[in-house]
C-alpha positions, 0 to 999 in steps of 0.5 A: 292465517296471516301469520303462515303466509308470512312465514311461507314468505320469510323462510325462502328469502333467509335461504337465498341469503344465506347461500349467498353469503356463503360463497363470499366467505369461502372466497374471502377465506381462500384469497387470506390463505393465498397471501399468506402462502405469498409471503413465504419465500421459498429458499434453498439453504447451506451451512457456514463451515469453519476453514483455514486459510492465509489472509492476505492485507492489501494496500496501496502506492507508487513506485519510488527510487530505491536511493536518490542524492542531490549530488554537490560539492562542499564548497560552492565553485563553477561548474566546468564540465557534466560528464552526462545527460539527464536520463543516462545511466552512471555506474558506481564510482564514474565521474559526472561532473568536473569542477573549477580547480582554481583553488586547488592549483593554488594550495598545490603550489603551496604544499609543494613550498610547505613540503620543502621546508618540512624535508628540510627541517626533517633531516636536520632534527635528525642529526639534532641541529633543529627543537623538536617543537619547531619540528613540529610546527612545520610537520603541522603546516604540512599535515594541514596544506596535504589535508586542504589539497585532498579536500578541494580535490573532492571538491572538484569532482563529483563522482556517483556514490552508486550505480543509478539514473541521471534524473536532472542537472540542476546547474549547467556547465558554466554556471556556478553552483552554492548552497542555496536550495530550490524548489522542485516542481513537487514543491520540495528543497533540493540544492546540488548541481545533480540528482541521482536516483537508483530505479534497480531495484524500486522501493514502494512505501506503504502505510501498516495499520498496528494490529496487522504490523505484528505479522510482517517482518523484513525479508517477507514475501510480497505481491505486486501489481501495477495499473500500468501492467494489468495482469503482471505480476512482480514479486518483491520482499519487505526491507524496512519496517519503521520502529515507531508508529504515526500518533495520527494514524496509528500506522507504521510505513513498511518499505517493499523492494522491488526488482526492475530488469530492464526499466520496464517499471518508472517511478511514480507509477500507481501500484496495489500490494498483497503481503500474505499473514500466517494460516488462521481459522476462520467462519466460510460461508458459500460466495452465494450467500453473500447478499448485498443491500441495494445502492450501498456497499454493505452486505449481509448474511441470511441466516435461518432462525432455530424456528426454521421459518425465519429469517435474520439479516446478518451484516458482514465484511467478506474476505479471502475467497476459496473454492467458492467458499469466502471468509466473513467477519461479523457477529452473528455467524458462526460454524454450523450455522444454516444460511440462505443461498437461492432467493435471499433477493425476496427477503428482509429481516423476519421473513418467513420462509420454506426450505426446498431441496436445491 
């Protein structure tokens, strides 16, 4: 008898404990099967397409006369008059600055004595009253005292070599001028009285790494841009490459020259240039799949495991741009490939996702 009532007991007390742990099963169940569903990103994808397209190599510089010469004479002497200020514009061929010719009326004086003699002594060797060898003796003294005149005539006179800009005057009227050098503000040797620099056109210098030097050649085409123009753009043509590499840098310097109508451009001024490299293929992907990671500068592709659940991180390197398609460098990515355009931001490496329909 006791045994039943305790079993009339029993039975309802294990049904109302079942019924309440059933329900914290099914929640506990429920909420799993959420977070796993949270983990999955939903993400809209495209496909990396092979392309051609002209990669452009891009560097950076200043502005720099075309030519310059500190202009001076041979022979140290007093700076007697300057035909210009500094600032103005010489024509090729102008006198700038007058010499002292102290030296030069003197061996004047004295060709003309030397000249005389040789006149003299030349009609008596024609009618054979002379040696030929004191002939000679004299005609050399004459050859000598004209070649000293011609060389203090260019000694007191200094005239442009080329059309250009007076940049400074180093040795005033008055003043006397020798060999010795100086130290500019930029801390380089200069000596003469003038320094001349040719502005029109420009030479801007640039420093080519040896793998991309192969493709450039004088006469190729440039781009130019200056901080101090925005928006303008100068076009310009490669006029020198260097025949030998720097052993530190394994770069070559690349001179671009530039038109400068007007002086709009000055020397010194900051400047960014394009030069444009023959068509190539390469791997595009939409410029939307480009993700970058936060507080770097590096960038990667998502690119969609065969699985079609997954996801890798690819580094890359972006290059040209084209129609919303740019150029990427970087193992890993190749033609076909499908990559993550909308909700890279929710992803990592390994991340599992769902492929909707944009």
């Amino acid at each position: 008898m006791q045994t039943n009532t305790f079993k009339s007991y029993l039975y309802p007390t294990l049904l109302l404990v079942l019924v309440g742990i059933t329900p914290a099963c099914t929640k506990k169940e429920n909420q799993s099967q959420e977070a796993e569903e949270a983990k999955v990103v939903p993400v809209t994808v495209g496909q990396a397409r092979e392309m051609s397209y002209v990669p452009t190599i891009r560097f950076s510089g200043s502005a720099d006369p075309a030519r310059s010469a500190s202009l001076g004479t041979a022979l140290p002497g007093r700076v007697e008059r300057v035909h210009y200020t500094r600032g103005s514009y010489v024509p090729k061929g102008a006198l700038i600055v007058e010499m002292s010719d102290e030296l030069l009326v003197q061996a004047k004086i004295e060709n003309d004595a030397i000249k005389r003699d040789f006149d003299r002594i030349a009609r008596l060797r024609e009618k054979e009253s002379v040696s030929q060898m004191d002939y000679d003796h004299v005609k050399a003294k004459y050859d000598a005292s004209v070649s000293k005149v011609e060389m203090l005539k260019k000694n007191t006179s200094i005239t442009a070599p080329f059309s250009g800009i007076i940049k400074d005057i180093l040795v005033n009227e008055g003043e006397t001028y020798s060999f010795t050098p100086s130290v500019s503000d930029d801390l380089k040797l200069e000596s003469g009285v003038v320094e001349l620099v040719q502005v029109n056109p420009l030479k801007i210098t640039i420093e080519v790494n040896e793998k991309e030097l192969r493709h450039i050649a004088v006469g190729q085409s440039a781009t130019i841009t200056f901080d101090a123009l925005p928006g303008d753009t100068i076009a310009g043509k490669v006029s020198y490459l260097s025949p030998v590499l720097s052993s530190m840098t394994r770069t070559a310097a690349v001179e671009v020259n530039i038109p400068n109508n007007g002086n709009r451009l000055k020397p010194g001024m900051y400047c960014n240039v394009a030069i444009a490299l023959p068509e190539r293929e390469g791997v595009f992907v939409p410029l939307s799949a480009i993700y970058r990671l936060a507080g770097t500068s590096e960038e990667q592709v998502f690119k969609v495991n065969d699985d079609r659940r997954t996801v890798s991180g690819v580094p890359v390197t972006r290059g040209e741009l084209r129609d919303g398609w740019v150029y990427v460098e970087g193992e890993g990515i190749k033609s076909g490939d499908t990559v993550v355009l909308e909700g890279k931001n929710k992803l990592s490496n390994g991340s599992q996702i769902n492929i909707v329909e944009r």
